[in-house]
CHARMM internal coordinates of N, CA and C (Angstrom, degrees):
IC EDIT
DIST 1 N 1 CA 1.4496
DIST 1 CA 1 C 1.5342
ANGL 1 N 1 CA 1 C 111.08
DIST 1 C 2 N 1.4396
ANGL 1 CA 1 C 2 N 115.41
DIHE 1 N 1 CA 1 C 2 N -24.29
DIST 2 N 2 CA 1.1863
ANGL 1 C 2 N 2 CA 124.33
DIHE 1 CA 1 C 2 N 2 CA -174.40
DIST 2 CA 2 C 1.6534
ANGL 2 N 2 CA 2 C 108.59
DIHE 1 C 2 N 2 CA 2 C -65.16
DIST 2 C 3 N 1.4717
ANGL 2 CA 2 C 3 N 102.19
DIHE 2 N 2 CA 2 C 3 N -52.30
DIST 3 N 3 CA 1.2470
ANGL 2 C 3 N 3 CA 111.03
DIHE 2 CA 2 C 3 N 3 CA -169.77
DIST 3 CA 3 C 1.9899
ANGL 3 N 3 CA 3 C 112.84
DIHE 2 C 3 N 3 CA 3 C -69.77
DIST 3 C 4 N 1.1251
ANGL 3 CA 3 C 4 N 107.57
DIHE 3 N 3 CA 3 C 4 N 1.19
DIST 4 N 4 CA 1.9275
ANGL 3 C 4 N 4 CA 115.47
DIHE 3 CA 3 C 4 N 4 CA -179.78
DIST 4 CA 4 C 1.3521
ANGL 4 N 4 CA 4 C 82.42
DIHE 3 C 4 N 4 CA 4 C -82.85
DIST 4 C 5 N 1.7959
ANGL 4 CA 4 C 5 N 100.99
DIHE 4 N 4 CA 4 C 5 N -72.32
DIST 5 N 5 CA 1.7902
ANGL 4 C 5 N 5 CA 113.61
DIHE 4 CA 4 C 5 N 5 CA -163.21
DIST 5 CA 5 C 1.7229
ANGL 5 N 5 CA 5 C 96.71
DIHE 4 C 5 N 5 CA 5 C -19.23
DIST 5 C 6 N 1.6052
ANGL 5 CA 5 C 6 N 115.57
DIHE 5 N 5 CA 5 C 6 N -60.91
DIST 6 N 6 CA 1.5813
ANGL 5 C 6 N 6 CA 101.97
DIHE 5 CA 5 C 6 N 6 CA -131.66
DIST 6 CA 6 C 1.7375
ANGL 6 N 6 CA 6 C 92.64
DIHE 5 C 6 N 6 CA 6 C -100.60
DIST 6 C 7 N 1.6146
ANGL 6 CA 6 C 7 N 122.94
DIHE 6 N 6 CA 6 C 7 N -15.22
DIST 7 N 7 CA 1.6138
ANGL 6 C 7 N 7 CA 106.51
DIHE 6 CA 6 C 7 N 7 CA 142.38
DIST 7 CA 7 C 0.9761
ANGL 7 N 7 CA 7 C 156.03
DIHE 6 C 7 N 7 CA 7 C -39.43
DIST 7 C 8 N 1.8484
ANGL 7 CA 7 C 8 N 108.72
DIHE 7 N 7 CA 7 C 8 N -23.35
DIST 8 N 8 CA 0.9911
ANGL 7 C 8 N 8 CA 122.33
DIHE 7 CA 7 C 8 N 8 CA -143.74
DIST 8 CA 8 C 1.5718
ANGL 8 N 8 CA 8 C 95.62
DIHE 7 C 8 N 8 CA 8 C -127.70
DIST 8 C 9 N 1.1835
ANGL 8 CA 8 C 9 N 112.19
DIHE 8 N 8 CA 8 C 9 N -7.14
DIST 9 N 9 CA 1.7744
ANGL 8 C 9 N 9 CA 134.14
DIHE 8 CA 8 C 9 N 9 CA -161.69
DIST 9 CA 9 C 2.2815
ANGL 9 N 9 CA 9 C 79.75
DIHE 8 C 9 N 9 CA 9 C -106.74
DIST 9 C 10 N 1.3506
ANGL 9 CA 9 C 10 N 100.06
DIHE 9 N 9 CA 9 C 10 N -58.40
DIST 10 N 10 CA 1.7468
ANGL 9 C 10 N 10 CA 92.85
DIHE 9 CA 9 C 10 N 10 CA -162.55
DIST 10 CA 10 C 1.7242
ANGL 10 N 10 CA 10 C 91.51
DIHE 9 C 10 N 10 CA 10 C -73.73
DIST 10 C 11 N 1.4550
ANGL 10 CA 10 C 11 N 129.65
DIHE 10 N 10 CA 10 C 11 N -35.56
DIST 11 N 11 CA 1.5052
ANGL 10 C 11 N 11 CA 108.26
DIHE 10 CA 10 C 11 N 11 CA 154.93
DIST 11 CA 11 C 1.4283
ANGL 11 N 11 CA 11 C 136.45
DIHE 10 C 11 N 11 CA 11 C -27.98
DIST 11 C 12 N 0.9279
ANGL 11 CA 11 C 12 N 113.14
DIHE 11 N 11 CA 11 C 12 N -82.14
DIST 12 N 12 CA 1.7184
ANGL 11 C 12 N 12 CA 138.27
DIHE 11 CA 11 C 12 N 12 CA 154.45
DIST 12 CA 12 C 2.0658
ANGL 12 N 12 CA 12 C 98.02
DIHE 11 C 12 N 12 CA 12 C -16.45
DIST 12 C 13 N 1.1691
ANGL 12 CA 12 C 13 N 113.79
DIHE 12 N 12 CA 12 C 13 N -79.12
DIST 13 N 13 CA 1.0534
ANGL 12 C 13 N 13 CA 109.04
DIHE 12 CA 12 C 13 N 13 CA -160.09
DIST 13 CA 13 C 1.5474
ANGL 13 N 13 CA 13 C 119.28
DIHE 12 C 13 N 13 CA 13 C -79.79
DIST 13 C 14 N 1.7735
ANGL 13 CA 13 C 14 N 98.22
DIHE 13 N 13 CA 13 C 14 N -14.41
DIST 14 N 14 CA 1.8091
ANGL 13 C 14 N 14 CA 108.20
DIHE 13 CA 13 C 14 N 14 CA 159.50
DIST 14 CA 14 C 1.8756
ANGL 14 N 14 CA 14 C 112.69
DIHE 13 C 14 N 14 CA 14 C -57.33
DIST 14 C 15 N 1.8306
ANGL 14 CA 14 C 15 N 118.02
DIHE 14 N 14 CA 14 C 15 N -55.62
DIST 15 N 15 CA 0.6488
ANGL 14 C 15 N 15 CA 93.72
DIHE 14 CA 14 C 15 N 15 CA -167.12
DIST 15 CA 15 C 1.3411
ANGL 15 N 15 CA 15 C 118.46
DIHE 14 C 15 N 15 CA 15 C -91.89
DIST 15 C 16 N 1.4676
ANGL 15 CA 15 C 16 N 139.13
DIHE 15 N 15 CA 15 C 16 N 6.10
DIST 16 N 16 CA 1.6667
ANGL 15 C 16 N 16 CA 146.00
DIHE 15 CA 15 C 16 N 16 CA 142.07
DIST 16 CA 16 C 1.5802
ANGL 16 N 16 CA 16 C 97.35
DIHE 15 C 16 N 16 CA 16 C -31.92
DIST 16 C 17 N 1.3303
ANGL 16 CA 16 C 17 N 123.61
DIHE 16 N 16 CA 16 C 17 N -93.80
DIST 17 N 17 CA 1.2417
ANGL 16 C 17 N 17 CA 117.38
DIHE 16 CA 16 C 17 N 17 CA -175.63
DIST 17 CA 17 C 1.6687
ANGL 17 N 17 CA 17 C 128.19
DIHE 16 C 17 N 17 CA 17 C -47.96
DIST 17 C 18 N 1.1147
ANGL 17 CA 17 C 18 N 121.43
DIHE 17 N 17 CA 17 C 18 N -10.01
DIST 18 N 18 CA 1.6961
ANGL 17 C 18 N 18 CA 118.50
DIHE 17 CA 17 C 18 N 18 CA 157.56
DIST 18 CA 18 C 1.4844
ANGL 18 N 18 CA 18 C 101.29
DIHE 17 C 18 N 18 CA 18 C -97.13
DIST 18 C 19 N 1.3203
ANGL 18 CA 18 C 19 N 130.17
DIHE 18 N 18 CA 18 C 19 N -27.18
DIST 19 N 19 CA 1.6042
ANGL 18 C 19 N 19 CA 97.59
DIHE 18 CA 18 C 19 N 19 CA 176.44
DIST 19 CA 19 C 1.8591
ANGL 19 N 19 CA 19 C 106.50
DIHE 18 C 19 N 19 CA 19 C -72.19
DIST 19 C 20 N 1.4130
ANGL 19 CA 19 C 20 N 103.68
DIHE 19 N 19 CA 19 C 20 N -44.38
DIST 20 N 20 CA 1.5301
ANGL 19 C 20 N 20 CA 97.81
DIHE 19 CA 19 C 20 N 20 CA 162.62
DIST 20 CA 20 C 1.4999
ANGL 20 N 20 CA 20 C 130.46
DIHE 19 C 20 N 20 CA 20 C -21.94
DIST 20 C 21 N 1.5920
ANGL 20 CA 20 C 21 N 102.29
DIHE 20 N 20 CA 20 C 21 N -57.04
DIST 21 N 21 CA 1.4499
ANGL 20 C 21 N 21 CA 112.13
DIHE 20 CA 20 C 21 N 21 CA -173.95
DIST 21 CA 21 C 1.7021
ANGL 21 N 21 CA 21 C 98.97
DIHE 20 C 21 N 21 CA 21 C -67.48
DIST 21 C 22 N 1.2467
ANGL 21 CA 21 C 22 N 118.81
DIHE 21 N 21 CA 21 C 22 N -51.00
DIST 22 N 22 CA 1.4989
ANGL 21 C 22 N 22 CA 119.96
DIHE 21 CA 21 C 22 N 22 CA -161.14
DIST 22 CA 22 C 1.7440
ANGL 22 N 22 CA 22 C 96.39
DIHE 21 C 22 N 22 CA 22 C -54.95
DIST 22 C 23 N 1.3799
ANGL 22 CA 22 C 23 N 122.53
DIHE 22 N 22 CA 22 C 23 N -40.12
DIST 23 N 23 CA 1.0999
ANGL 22 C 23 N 23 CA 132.46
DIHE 22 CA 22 C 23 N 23 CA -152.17
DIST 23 CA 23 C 1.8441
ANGL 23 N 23 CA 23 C 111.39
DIHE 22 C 23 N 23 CA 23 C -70.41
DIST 23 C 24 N 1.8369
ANGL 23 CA 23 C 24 N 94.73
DIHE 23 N 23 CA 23 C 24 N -32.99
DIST 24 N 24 CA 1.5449
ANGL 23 C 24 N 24 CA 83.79
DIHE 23 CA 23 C 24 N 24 CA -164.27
DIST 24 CA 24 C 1.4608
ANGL 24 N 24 CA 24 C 89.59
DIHE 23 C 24 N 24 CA 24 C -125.74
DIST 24 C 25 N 1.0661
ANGL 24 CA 24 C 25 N 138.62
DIHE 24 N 24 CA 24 C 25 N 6.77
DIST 25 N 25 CA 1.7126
ANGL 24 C 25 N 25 CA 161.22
DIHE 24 CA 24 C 25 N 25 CA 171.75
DIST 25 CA 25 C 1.2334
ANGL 25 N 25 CA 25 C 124.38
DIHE 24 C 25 N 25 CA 25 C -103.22
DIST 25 C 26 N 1.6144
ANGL 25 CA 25 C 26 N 116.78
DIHE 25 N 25 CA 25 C 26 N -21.06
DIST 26 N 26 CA 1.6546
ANGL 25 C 26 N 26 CA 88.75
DIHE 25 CA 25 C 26 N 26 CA -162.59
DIST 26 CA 26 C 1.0739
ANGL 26 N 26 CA 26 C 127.74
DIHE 25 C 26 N 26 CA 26 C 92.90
DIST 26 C 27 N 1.4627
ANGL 26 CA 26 C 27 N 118.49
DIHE 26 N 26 CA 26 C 27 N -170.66
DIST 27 N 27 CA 1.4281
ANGL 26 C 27 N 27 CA 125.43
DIHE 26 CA 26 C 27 N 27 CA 151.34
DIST 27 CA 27 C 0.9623
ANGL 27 N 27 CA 27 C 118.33
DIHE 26 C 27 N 27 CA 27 C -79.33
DIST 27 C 28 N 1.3521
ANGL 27 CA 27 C 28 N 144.53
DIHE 27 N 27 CA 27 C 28 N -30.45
DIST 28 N 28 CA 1.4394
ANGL 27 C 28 N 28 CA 130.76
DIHE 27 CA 27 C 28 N 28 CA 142.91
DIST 28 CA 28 C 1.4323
ANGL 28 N 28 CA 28 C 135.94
DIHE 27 C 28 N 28 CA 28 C -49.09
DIST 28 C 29 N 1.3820
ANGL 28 CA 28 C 29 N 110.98
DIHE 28 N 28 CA 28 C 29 N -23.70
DIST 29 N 29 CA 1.3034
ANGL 28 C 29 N 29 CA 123.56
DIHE 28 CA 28 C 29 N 29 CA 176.55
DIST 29 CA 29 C 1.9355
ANGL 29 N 29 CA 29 C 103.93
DIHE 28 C 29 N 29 CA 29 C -70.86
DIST 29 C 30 N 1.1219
ANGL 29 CA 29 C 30 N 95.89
DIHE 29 N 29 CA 29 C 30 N -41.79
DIST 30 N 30 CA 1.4973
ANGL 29 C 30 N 30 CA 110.17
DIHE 29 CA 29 C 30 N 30 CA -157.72
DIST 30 CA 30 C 1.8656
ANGL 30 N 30 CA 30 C 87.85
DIHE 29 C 30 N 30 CA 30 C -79.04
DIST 30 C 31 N 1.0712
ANGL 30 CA 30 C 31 N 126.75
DIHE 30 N 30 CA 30 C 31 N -53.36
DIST 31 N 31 CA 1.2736
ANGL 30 C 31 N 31 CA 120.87
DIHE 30 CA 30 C 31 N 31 CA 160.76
DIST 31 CA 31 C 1.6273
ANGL 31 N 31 CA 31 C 122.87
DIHE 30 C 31 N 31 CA 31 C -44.69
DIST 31 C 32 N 0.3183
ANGL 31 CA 31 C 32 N 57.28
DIHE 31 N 31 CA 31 C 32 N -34.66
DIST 32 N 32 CA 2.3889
ANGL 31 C 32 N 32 CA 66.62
DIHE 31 CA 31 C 32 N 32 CA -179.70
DIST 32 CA 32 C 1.3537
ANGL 32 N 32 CA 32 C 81.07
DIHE 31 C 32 N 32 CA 32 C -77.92
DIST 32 C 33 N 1.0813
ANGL 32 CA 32 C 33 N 140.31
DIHE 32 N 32 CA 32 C 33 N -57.95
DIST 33 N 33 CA 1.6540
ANGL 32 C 33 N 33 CA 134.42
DIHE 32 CA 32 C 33 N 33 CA -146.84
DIST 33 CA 33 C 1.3517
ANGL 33 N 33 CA 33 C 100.02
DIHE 32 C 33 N 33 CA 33 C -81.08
DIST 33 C 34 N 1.0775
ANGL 33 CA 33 C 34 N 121.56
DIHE 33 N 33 CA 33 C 34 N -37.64
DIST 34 N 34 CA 1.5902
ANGL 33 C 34 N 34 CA 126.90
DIHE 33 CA 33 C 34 N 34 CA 176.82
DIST 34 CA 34 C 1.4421
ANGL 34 N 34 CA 34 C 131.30
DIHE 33 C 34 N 34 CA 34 C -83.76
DIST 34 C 35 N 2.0437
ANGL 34 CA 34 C 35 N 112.27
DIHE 34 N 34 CA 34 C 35 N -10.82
DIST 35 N 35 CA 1.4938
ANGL 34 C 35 N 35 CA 114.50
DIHE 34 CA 34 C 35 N 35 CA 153.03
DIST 35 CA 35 C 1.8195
ANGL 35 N 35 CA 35 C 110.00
DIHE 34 C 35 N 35 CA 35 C -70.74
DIST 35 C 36 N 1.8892
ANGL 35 CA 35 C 36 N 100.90
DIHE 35 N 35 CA 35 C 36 N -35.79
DIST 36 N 36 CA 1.4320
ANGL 35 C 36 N 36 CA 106.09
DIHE 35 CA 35 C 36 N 36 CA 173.18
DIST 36 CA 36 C 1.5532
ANGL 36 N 36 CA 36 C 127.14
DIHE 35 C 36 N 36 CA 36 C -43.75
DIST 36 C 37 N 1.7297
ANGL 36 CA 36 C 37 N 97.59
DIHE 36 N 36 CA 36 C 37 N -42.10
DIST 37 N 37 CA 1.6742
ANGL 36 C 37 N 37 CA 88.93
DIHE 36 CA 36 C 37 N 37 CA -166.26
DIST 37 CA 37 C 1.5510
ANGL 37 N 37 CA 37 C 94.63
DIHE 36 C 37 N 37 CA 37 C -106.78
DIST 37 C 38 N 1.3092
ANGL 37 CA 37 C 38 N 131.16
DIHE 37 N 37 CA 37 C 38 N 31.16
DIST 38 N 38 CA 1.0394
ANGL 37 C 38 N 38 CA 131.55
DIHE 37 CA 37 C 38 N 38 CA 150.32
DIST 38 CA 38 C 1.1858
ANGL 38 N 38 CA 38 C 132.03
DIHE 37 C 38 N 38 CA 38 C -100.43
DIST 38 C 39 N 1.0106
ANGL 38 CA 38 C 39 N 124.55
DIHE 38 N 38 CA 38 C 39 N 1.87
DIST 39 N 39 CA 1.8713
ANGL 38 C 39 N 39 CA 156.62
DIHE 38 CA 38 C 39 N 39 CA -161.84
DIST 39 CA 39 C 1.7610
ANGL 39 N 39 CA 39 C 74.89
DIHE 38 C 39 N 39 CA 39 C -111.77
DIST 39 C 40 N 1.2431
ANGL 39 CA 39 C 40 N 101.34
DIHE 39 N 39 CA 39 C 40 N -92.03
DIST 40 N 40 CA 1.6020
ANGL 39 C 40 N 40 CA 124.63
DIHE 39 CA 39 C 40 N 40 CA -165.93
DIST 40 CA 40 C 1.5052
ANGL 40 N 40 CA 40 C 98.42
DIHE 39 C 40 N 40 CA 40 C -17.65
DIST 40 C 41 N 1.5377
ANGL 40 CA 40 C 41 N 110.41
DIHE 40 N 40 CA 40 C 41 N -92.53
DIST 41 N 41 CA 1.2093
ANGL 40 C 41 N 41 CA 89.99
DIHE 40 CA 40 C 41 N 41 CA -175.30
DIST 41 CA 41 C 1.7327
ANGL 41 N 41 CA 41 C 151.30
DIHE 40 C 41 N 41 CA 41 C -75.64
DIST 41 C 42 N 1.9623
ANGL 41 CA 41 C 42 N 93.59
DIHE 41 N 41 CA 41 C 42 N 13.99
DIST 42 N 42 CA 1.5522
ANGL 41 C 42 N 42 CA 101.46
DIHE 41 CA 41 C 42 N 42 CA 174.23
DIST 42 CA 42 C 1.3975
ANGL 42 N 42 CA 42 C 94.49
DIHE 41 C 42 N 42 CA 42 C -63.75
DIST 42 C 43 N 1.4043
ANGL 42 CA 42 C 43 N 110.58
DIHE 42 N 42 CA 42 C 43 N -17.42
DIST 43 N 43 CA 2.2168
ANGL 42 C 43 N 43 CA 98.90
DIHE 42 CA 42 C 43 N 43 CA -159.25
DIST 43 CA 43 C 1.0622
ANGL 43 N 43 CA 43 C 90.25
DIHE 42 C 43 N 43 CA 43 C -71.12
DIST 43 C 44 N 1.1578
ANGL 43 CA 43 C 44 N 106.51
DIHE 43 N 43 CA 43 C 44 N -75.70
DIST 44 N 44 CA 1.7145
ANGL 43 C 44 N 44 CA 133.86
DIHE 43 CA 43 C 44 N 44 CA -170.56
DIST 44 CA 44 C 1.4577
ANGL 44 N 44 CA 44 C 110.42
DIHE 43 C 44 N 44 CA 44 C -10.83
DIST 44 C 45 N 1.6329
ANGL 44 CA 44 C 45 N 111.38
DIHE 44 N 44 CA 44 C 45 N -63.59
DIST 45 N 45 CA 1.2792
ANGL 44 C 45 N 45 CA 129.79
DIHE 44 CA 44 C 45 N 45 CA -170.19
DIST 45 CA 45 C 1.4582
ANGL 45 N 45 CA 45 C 115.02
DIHE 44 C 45 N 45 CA 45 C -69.09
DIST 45 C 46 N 1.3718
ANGL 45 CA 45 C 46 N 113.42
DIHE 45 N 45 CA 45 C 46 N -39.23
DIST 46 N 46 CA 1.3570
ANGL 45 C 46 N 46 CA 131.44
DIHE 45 CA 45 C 46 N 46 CA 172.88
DIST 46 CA 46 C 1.1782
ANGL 46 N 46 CA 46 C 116.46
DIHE 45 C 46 N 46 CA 46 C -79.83
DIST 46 C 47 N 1.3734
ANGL 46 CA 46 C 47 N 134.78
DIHE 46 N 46 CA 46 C 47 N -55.73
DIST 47 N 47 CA 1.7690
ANGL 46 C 47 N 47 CA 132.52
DIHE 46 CA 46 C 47 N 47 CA -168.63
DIST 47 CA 47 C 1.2773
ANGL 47 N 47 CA 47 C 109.17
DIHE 46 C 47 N 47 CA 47 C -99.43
DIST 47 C 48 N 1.8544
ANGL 47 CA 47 C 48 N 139.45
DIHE 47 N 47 CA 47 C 48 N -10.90
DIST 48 N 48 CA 1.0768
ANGL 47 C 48 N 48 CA 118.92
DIHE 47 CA 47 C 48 N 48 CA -147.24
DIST 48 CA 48 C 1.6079
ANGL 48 N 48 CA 48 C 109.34
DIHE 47 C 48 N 48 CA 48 C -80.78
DIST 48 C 49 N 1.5510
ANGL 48 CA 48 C 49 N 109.27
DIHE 48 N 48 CA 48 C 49 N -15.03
DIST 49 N 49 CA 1.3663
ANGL 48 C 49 N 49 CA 104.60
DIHE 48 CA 48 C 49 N 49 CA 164.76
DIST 49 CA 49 C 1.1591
ANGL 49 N 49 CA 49 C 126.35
DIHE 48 C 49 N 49 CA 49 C -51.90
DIST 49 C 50 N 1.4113
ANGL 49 CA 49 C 50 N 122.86
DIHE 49 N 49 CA 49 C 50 N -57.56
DIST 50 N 50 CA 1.1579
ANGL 49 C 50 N 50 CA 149.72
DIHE 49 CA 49 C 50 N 50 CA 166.11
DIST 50 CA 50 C 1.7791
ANGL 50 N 50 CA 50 C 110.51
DIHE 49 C 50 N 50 CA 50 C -31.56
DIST 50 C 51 N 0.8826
ANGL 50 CA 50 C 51 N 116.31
DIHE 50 N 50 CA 50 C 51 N -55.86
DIST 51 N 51 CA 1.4955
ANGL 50 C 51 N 51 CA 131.59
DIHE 50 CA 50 C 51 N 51 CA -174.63
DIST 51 CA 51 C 2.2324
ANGL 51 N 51 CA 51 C 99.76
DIHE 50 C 51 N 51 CA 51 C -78.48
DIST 51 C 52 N 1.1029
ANGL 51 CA 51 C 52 N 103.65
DIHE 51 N 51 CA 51 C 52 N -19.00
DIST 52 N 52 CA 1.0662
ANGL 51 C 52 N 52 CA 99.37
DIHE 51 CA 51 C 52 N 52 CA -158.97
DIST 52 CA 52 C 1.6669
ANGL 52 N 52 CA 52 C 104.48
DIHE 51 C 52 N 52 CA 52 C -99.09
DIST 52 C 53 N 1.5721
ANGL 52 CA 52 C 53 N 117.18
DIHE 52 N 52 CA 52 C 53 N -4.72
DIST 53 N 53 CA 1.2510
ANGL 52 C 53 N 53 CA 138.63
DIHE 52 CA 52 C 53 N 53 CA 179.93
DIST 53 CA 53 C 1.1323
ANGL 53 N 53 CA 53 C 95.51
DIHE 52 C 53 N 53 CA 53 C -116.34
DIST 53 C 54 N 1.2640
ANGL 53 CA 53 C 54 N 161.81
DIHE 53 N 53 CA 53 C 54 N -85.55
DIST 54 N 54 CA 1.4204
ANGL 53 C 54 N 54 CA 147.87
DIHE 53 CA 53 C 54 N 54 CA 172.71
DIST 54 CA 54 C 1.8145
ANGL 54 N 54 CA 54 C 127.89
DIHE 53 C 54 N 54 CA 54 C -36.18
DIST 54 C 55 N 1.5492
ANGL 54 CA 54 C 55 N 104.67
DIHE 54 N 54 CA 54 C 55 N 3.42
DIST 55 N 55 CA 1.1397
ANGL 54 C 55 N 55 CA 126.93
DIHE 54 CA 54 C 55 N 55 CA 169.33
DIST 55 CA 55 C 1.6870
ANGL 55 N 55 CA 55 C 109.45
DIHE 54 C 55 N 55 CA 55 C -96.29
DIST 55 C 56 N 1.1984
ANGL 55 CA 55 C 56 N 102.59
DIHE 55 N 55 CA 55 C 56 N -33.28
DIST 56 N 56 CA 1.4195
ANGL 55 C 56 N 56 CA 114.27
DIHE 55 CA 55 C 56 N 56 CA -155.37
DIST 56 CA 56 C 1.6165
ANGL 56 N 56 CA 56 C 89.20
DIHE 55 C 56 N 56 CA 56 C -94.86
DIST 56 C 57 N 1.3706
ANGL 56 CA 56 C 57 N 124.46
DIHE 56 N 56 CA 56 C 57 N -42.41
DIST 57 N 57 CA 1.5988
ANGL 56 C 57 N 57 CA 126.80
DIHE 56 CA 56 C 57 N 57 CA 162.42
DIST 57 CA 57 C 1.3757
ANGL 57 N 57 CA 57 C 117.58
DIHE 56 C 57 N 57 CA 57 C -52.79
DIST 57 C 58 N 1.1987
ANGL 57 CA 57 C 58 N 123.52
DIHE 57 N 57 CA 57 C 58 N -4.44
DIST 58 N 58 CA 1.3776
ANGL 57 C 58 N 58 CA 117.41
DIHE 57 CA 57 C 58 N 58 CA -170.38
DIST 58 CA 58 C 1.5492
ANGL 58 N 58 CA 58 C 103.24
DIHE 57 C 58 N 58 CA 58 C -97.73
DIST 58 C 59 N 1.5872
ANGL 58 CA 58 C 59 N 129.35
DIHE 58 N 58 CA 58 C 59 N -28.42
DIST 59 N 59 CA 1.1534
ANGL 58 C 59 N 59 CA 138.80
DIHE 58 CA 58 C 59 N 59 CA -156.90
DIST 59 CA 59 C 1.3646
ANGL 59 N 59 CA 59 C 97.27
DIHE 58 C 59 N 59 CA 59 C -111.21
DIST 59 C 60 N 1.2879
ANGL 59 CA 59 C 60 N 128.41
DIHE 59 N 59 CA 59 C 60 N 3.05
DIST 60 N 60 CA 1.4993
ANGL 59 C 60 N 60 CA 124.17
DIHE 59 CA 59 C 60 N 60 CA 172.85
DIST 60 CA 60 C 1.6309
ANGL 60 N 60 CA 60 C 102.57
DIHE 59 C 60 N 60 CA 60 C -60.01
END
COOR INIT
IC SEED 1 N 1 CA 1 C
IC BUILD
C-alpha cells in the first residue's frame, strides 16, 4: 500500500509541476518541467531511503 501512496503522491506532484511549466513556458516551459520532474523523482524513488536514515542519524 505503501508503494501506490508514494506513486501516486510523485504522480500528483509530476503533473502540478508540468502543468506549471506548460503554464508559464510553453512548450518549452513544459519541457524544462518534465527533465525537472524526471530528475526529481529518479532521486526521490532511488535515494529517499538513504536520505531518510542519514536524516534520522542526525537527530540521534
Amino acid at each position: 500500500m505503501n508503494g501506490l501512496k508514494t506513486a501516486l503522491l510523485l504522480g500528483i506532484m509530476s503533473g502540478l509541476l508540468l502543468a506549471g511549466g506548460e503554464l508559464f513556458g510553453g512548450r518549452n516551459g513544459f519541457y524544462i518541467a518534465l527533465a525537472i520532474a524526471v530528475f526529481m523523482n529518479f532521486f526521490g524513488y532511488f535515494f529517499s531511503d538513504k536520505m531518510r536514515i542519514a536524516e534520522a542519524a542526525g537527530q540521534a
